[in-house]
C-alpha positions in Angstrom: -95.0 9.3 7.2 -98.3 10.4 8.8 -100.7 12.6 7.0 -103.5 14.6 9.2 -105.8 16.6 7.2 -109.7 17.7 8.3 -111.6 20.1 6.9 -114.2 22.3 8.7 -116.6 25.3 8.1 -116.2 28.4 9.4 -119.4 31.0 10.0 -117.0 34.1 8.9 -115.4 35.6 6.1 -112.3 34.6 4.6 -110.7 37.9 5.6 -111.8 37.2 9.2 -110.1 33.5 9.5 -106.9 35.6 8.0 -107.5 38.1 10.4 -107.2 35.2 13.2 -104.4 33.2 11.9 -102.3 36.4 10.9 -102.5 38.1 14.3 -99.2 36.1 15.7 -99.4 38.0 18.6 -103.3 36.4 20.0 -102.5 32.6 19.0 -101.7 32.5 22.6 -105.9 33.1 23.4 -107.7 30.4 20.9 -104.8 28.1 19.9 -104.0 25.8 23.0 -101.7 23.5 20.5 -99.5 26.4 19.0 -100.1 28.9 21.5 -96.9 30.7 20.6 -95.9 31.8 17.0 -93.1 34.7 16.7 -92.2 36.1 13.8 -92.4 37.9 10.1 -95.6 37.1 8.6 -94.1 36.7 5.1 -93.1 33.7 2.9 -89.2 32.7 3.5 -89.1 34.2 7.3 -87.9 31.8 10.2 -90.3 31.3 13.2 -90.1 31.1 16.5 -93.3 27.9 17.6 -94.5 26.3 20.7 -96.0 23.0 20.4 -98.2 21.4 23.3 -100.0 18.3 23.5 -101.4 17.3 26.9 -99.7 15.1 29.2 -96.7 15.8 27.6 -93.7 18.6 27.9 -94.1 21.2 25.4 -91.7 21.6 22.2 -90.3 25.0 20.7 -89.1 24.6 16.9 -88.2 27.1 14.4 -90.0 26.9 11.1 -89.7 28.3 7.9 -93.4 30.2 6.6 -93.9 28.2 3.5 -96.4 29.8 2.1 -98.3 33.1 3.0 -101.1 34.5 0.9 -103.8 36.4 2.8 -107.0 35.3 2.8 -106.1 31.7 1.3 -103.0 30.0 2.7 -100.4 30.0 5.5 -97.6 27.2 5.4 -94.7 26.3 7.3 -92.1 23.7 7.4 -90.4 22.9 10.6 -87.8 20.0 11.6 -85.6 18.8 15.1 -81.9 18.2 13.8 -82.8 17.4 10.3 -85.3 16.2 7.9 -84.1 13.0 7.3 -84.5 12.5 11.5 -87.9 14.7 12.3 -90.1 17.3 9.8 -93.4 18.1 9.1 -95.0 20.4 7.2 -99.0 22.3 8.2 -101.1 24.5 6.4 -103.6 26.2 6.9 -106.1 27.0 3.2 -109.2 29.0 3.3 -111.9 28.1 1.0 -114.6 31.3 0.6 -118.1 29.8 -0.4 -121.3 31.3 -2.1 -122.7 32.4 1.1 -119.8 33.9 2.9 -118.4 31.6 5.1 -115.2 29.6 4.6 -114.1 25.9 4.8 -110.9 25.4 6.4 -108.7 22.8 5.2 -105.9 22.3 8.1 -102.9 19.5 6.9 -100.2 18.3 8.9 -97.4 15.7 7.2 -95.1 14.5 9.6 -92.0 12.2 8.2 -89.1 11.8 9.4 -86.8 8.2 11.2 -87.7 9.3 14.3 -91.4 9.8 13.6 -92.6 6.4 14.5 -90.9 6.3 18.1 -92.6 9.5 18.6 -96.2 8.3 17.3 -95.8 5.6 19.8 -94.6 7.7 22.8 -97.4 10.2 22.1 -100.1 8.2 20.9 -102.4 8.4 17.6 -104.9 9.9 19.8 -102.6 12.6 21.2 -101.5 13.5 18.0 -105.0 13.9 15.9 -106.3 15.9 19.2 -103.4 18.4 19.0 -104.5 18.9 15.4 -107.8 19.3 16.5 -107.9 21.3 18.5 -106.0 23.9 16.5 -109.6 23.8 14.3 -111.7 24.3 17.3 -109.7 26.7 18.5 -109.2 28.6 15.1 -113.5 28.0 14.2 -114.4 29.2 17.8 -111.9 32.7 17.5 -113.1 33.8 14.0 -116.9 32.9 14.6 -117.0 35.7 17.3 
């Protein structure tokens, strides 16, 4: 198991970070590690995700949205073949603050008996960078 969590402030509202992370539809233009998410934005709907990390060819996975409550939390669990061989699990919480901006918590927990062949065929690096640069991505967009 690998757990990747970082939290960052944002300079916008909480309703603005929703705002970005709901809107499926412009991933593609601040997300360069999920650039593609299709779907129902509601908790129990099946996904359609790209994954890219550079260097490397890039993955589409369903997942499952975990947990969607606007303003606060988006969640999803995704898997290749089966839990037991690949899964992890990302979320996204918004935490408002007394002077109106937010701090982001973004979690990724990958398990899974094939995760550690991956980890070494991609790299600790390549792996922490795709997560980060979700939250650049996602701190850049909603700061506009």
């Amino acid at each position: 198991m690998a757990l990747y969590r970082t939290t960052f402030p944002v300079a916008a509202s909480a309703d603005r970070v929703w705002e970005v992370i709901s809107d499926f539809a412009g991933w593609s233009g601040w997300n360069p590690s999920v650039p593609s998410i299709k779907g129902e934005l509601r908790t129990g709907s099946t996904c359609k995700v790209k994954l890219v990390m550079h260097g490397r060819p890039s993955v589409n996975v369903k997942v499952t949205l975990t947990d969607v409550d606007p303003g606060r939390r988006f969640a999803w669990h995704g898997n290749i073949a089966h839990d037991r061989f690949f899964a992890g699990d990302r979320s996204l919480e918004i935490e408002p603050q007394p002077d109106g901006t937010v701090l982001v918590t973004h979690t990724e927990e990958v398990t899974g008996a094939f995760f550690p062949v991956f980890k070494t065929l991609m790299g600790a690096a390549t792996i922490q960078a795709h997560h980060d640069e979700l939250n650049a991505g996602l701190k850049q967009r909603a700061e506009l």
